[in-house]
LOPASE-241720 format. One line per field, with one value per atom (N, C-alpha, C): x, y, z; residue number from 1; residue in one letter. Coordinates in steps of 0.2 Angstrom, whole numbers. Example, Ala and Ser with C-alpha at 12.3 -4.5 7.8 and 13.67 -1.06 7.14 Angstrom:
# LOPASE-241720
X = [66;62;66;64;68;64];
Y = [-28;-22;-16;-11;-5;0];
Z = [39;39;39;35;36;39];
lofi = [1;1;1;2;2;2];
lumdo = [A;A;A;S;S;S];
END
This chain:
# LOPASE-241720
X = [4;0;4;4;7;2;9;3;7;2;4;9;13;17;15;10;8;10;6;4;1;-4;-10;-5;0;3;6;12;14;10;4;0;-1;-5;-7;-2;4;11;11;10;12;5;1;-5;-6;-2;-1;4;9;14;15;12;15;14;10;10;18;19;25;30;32;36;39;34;33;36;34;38;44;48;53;56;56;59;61;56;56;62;61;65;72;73;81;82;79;82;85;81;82;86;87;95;101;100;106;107;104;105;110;106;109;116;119;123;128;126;131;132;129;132;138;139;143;151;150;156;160;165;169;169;169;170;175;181;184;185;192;193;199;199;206;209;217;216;223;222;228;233;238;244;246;244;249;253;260;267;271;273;275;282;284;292;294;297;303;309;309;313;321;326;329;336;335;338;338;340;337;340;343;343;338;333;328;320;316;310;308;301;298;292;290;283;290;296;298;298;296;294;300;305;312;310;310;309;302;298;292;292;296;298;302;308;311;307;303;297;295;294;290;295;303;304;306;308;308;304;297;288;289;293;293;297;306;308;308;304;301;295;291;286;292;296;300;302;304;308;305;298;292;291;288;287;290;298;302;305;308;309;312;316;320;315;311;307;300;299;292;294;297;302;301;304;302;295;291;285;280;282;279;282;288;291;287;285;280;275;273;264;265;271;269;271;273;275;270;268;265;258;260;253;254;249;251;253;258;261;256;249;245;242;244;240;244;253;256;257;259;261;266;268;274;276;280;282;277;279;274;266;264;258;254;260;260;258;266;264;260;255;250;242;243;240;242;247;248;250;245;246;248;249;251;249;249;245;250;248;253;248;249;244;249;248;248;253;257;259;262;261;263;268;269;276;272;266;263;262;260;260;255;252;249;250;251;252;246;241;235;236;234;233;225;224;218;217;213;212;203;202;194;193;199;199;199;194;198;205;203;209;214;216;220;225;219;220;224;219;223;230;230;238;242;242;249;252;244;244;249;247;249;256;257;265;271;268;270;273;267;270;275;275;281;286;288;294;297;291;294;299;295;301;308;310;315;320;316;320;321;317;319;322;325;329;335;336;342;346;339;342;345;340;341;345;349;352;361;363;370;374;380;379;385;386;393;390;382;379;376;379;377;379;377;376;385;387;395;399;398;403;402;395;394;399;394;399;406;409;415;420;415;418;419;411;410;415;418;423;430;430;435;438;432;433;431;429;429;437;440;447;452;451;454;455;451;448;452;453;454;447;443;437;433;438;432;431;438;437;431;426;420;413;416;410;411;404;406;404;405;400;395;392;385;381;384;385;380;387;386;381;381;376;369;365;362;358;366;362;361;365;363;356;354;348;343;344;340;338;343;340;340;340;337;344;352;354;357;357;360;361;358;356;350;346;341;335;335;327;326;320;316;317;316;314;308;301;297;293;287;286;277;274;267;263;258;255;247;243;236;238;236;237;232;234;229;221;217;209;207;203;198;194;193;186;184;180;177;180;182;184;180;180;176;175;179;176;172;171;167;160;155;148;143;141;136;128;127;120;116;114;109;107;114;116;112;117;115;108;107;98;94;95;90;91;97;101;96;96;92;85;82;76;74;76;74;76;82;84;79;78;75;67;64;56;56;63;62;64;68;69;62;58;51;48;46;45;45;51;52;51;52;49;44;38;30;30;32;34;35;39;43;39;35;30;22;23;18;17;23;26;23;25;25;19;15;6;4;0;-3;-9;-12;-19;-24;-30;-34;-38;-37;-42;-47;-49;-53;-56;-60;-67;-60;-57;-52;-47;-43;-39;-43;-48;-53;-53;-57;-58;-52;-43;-40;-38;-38;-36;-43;-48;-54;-59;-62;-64;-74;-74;-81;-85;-89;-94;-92;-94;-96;-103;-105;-111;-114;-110;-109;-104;-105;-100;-102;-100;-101;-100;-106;-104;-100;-98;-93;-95;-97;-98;-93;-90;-85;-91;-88;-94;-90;-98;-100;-101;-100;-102;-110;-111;-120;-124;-119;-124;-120];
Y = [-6;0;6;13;18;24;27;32;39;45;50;55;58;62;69;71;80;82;86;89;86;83;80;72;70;63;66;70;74;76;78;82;76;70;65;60;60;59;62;68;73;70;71;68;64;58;53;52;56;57;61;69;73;73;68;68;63;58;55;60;65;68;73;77;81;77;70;66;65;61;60;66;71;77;80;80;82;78;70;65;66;68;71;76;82;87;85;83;80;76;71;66;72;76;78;84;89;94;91;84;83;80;78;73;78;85;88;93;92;95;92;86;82;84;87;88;95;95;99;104;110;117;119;122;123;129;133;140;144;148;150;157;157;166;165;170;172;179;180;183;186;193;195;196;196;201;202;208;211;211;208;208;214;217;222;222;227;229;230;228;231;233;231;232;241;246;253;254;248;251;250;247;246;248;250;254;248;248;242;239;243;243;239;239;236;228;226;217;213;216;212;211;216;217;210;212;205;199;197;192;189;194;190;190;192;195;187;183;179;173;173;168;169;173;177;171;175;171;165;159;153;152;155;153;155;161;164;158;156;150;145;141;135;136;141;144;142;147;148;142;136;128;124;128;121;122;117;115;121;125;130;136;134;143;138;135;130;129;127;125;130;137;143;145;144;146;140;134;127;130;132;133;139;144;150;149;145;145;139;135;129;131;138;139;143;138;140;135;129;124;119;114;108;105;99;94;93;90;84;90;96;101;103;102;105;104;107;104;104;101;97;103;106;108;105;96;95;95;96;98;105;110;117;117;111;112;111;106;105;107;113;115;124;125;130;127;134;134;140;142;148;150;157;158;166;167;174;178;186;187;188;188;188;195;198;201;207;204;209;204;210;206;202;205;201;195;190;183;183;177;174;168;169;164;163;157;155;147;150;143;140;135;133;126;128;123;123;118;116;124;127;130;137;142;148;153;153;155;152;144;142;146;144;144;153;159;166;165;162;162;159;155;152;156;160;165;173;174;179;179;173;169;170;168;167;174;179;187;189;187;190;187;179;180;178;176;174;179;184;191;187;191;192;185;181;174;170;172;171;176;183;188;184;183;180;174;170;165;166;171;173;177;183;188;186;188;184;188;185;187;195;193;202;206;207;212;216;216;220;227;229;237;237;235;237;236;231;226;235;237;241;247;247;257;255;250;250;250;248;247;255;258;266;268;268;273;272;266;264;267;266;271;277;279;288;289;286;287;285;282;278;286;290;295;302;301;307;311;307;313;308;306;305;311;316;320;321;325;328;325;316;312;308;307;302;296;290;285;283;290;290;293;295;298;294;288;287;277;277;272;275;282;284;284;285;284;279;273;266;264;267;264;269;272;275;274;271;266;259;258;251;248;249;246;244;243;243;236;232;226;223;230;229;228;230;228;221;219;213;211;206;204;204;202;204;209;210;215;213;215;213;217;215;220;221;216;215;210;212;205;202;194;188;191;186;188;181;179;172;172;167;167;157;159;152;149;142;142;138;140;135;128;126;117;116;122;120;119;116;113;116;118;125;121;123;118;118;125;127;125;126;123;114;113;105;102;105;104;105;113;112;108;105;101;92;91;85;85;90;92;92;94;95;88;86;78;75;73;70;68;75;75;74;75;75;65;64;57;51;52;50;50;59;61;55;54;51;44;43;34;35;37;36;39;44;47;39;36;29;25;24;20;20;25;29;26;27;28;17;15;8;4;8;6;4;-3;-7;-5;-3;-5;1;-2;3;6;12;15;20;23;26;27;28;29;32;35;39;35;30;26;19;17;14;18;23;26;25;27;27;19;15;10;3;6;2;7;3;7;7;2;1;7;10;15;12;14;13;14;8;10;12;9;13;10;13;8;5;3;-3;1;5;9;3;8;5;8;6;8;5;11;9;3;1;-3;1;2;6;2;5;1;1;7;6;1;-2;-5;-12];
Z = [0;0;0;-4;-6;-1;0;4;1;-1;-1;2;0;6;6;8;8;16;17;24;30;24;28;32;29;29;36;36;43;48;46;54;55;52;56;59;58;62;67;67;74;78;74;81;86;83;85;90;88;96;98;98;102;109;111;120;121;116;118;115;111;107;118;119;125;131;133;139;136;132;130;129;127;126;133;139;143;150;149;150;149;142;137;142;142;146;152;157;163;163;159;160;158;152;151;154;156;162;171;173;178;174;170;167;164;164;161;170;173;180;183;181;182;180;174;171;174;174;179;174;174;170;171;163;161;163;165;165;162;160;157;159;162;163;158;156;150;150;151;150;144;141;137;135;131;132;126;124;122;118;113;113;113;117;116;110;110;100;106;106;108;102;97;91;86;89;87;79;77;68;67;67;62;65;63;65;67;71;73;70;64;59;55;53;47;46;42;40;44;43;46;52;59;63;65;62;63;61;57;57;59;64;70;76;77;84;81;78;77;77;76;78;87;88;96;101;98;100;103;97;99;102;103;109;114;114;122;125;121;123;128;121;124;132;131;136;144;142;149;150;144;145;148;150;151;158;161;167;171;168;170;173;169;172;176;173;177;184;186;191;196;194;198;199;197;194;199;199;204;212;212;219;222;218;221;224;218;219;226;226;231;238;239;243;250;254;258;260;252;253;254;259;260;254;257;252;248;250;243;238;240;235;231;231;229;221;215;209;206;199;197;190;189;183;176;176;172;172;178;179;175;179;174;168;165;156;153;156;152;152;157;158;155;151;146;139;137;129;127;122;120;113;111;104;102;96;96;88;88;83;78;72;67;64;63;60;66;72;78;82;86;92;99;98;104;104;110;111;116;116;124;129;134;137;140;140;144;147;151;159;160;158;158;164;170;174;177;180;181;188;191;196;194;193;190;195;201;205;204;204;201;198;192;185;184;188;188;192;197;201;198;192;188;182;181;176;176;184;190;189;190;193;185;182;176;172;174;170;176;183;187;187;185;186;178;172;163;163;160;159;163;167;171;168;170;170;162;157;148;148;150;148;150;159;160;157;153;147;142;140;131;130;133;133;136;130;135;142;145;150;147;144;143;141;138;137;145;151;155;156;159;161;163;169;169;164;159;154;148;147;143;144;150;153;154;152;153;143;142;133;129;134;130;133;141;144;140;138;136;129;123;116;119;123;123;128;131;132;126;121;117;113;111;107;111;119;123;123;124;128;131;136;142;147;145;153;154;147;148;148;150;149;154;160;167;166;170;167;169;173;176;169;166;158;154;152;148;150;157;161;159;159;158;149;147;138;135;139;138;139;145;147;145;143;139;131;129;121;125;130;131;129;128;129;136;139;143;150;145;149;154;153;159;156;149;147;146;147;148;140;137;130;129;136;134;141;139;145;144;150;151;145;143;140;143;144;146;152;157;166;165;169;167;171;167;168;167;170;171;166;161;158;155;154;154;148;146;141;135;127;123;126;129;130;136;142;147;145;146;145;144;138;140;142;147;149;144;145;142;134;131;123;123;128;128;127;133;136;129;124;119;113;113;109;111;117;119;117;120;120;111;108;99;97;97;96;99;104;107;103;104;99;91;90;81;81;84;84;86;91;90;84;83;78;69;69;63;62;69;69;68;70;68;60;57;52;47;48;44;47;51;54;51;51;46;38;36;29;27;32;32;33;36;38;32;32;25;29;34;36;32;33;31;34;38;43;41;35;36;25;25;19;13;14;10;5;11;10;4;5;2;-7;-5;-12;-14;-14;-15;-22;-17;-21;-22;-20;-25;-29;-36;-39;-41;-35;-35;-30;-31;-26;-21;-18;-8;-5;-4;-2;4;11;16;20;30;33;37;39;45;51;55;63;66;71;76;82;84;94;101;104;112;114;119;122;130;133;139;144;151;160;159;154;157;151;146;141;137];
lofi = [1;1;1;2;2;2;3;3;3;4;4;4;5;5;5;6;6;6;7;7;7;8;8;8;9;9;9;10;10;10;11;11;11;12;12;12;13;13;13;14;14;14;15;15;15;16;16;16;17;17;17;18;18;18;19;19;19;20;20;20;21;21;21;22;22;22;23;23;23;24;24;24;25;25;25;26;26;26;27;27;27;28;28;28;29;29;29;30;30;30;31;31;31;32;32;32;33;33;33;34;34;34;35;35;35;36;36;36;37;37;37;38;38;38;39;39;39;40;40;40;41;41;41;42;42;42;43;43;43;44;44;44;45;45;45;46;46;46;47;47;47;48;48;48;49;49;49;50;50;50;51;51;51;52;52;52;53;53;53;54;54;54;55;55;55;56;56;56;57;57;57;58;58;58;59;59;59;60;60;60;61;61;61;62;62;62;63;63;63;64;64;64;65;65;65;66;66;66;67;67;67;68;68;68;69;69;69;70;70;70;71;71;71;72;72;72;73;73;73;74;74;74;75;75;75;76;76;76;77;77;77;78;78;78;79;79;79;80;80;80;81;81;81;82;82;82;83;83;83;84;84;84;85;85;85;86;86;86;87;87;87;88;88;88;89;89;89;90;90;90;91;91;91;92;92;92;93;93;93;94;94;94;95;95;95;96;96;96;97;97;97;98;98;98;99;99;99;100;100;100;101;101;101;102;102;102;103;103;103;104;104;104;105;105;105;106;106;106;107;107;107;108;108;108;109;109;109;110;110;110;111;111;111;112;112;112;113;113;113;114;114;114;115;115;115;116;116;116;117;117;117;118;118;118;119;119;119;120;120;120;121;121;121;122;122;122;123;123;123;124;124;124;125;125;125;126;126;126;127;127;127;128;128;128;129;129;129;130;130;130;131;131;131;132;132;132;133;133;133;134;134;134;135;135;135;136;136;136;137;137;137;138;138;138;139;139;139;140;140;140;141;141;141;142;142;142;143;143;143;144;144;144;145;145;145;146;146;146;147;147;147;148;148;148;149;149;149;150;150;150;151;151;151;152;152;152;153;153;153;154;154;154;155;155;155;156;156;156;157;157;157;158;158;158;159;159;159;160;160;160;161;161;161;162;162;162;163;163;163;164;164;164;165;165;165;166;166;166;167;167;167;168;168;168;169;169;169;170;170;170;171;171;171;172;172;172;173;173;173;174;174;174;175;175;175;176;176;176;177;177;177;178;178;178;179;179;179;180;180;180;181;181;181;182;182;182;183;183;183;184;184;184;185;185;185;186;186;186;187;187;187;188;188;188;189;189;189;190;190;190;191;191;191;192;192;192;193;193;193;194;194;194;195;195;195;196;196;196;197;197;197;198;198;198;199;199;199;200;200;200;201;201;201;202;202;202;203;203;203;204;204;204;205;205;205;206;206;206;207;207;207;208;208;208;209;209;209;210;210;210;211;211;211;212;212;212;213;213;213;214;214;214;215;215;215;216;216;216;217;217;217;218;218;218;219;219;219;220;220;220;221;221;221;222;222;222;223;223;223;224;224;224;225;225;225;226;226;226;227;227;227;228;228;228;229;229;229;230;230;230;231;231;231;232;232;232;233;233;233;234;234;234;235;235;235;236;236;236;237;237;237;238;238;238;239;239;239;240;240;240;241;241;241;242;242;242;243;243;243;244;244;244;245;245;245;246;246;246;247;247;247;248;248;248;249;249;249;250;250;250;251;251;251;252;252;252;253;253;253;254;254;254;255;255;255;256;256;256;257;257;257;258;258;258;259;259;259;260;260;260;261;261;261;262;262;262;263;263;263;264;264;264;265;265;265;266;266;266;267;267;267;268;268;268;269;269;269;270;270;270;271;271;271;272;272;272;273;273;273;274;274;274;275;275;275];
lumdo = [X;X;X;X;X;X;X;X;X;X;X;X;X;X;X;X;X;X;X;X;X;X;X;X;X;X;X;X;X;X;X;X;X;X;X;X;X;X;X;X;X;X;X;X;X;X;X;X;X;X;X;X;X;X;X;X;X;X;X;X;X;X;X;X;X;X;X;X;X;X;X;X;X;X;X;X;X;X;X;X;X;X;X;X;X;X;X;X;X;X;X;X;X;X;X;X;X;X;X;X;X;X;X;X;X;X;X;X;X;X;X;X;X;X;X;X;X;X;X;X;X;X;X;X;X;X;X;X;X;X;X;X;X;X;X;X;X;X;X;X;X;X;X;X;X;X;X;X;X;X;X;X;X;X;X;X;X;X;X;X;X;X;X;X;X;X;X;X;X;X;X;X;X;X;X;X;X;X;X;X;X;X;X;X;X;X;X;X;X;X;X;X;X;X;X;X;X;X;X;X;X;X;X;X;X;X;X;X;X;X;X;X;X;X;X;X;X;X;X;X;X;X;X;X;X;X;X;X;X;X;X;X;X;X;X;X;X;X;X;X;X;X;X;X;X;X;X;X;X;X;X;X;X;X;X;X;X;X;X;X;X;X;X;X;X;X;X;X;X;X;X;X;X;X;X;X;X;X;X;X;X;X;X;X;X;X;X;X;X;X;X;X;X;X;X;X;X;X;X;X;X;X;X;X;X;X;X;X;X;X;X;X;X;X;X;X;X;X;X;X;X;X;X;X;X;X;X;X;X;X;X;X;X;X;X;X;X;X;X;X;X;X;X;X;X;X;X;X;X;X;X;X;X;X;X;X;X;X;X;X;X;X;X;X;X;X;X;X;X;X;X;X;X;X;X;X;X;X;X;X;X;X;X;X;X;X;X;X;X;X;X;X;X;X;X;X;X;X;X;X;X;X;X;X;X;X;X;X;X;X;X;X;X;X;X;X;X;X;X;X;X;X;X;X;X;X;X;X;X;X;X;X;X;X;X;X;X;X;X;X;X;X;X;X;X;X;X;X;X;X;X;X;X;X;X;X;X;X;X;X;X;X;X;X;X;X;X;X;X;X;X;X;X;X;X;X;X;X;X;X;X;X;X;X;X;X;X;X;X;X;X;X;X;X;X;X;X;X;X;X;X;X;X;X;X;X;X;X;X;X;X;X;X;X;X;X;X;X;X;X;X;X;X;X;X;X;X;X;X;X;X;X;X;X;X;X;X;X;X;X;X;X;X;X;X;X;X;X;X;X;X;X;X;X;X;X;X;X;X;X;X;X;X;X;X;X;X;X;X;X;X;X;X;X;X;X;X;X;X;X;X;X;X;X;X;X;X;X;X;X;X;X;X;X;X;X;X;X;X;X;X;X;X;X;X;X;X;X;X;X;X;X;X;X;X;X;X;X;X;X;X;X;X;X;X;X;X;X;X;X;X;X;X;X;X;X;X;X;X;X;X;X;X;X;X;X;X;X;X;X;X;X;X;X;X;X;X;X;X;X;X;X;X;X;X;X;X;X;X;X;X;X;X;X;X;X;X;X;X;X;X;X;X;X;X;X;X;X;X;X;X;X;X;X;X;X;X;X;X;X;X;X;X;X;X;X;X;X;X;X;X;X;X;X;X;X;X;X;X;X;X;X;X;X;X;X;X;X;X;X;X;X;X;X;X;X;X;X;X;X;X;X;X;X;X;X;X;X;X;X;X;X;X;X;X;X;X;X;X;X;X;X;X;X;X;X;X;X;X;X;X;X;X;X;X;X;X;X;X;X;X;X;X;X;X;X;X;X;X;X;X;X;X;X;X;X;X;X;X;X;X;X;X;X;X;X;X;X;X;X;X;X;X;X;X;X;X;X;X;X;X;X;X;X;X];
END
């Protein structure tokens, strides 16, 4: 038996189950609302920073300049990742807290990832744990002691402030004219184009901030997610259940495939307590 597929074929599918479409929807939400409560939530606070140009031949907008800020980017990442700076970074945060709360360097790393934009000297370090205070304290920890301790790696050791004021005193005596220049002087002009040993390679630019991360479980998302699967999924079973009915229920379905009149029906009566 062939049946029609209009409108009329759907609405008498929906008739059929919308009180089951309504509990089982209802049921979907209720399993998956308690069921995603379960699941711990994601947090991330993340750390800006900035690479410092300390190179003054070349402007800082120049292509050149950017594309060493980008290889820069990833040895400042390795650097923060790695046992060296983790290490300090674990002894801060651990310091003050019982043993079994304490954590491991590789603890840290896997709970850091980094990202950097595109065509700039900036980079992110983000820290993601189920804890947002955590999750901000590693964050915290990390723009106060990275800098200081990637510069003391990356930067070698003779480019310091005395090693300098000592090179400049030396060619301005080599020349005869230190008389007129001290090397509070010439300590001064150093650090003042940033050579001078002290600047950082990178420097903070935005401090960490807590926020929820894409993988934490949006309830709400979920719950209308079960709720609509859930009715449409009934839905299509009587649909195809439908579609498969050989029975003949009603005067129409008759006219359909016999070609003899009708001459009438055969009533049909409930049967009653009173009769």
């Amino acid at each position: 038996m062939e049946h029609d597929i209009n409108l009329g074929f759907f609405w008498k599918a929906l008739k059929k189950c919308w009180i089951l479409m309504i509990a089982v929807a209802v049921v979907a939400a209720l399993f998956v609302g308690i069921f995603v409560n379960f699941i711990p939530k994601k947090y991330s606070s993340s750390v800006e920073f900035y690479v410092v140009n300390t190179n003054t031949s070349y402007d800082y907008t120049t292509s050149a300049l950017l594309a060493a800020s980008s290889y820069l980017i990833n040895d400042y990442v390795e650097l923060i990742k790695s046992d060296v700076i983790l290490n300090d970074v674990a002894d801060a945060i651990n310091e003050g807290r019982p043993e079994k709360s304490q954590v491991t360097p590789n603890q840290l790393r896997g709970m850091i990832s980094a990202s950097s934009s595109d065509n700039t000297s900036l980079f992110t370090i983000t820290v993601t744990s189920t804890n947002p205070e955590f999750a901000y304290e590693v964050a915290k920890t990390i723009e106060q002691i990275a800098p200081q301790a990637v510069t003391d790696i990356a930067k070698p050791d003779r480019l310091t402030n005395d090693y300098l004021v000592e090179v400049a005193w030396q060619t301005l005596s080599n020349f005869g004219k230190s008389e007129s220049v001290t090397t509070d002087d010439i300590e001064y002009y150093l650090k003042d184009l940033g050579l001078d040993g002290s600047l950082p390679c990178f420097t903070t630019v935005n401090a960490p901030v807590v926020d929820k991360t894409a993988d934490s479980p949006d309830t709400t998302r979920y719950i209308g997610l079960a709720t609509m699967g859930s009715a449409a999924f009934i839905y299509c079973i009587f649909l195809i259940k439908g579609f498969f009915d050989t029975n003949v229920s009603s005067e129409d379905d008759i006219k359909k495939y016999v070609k003899s009149p009708l001459i009438g029906a055969i009533p049909h009566w409930e049967k009653s307590s009173k009769k």
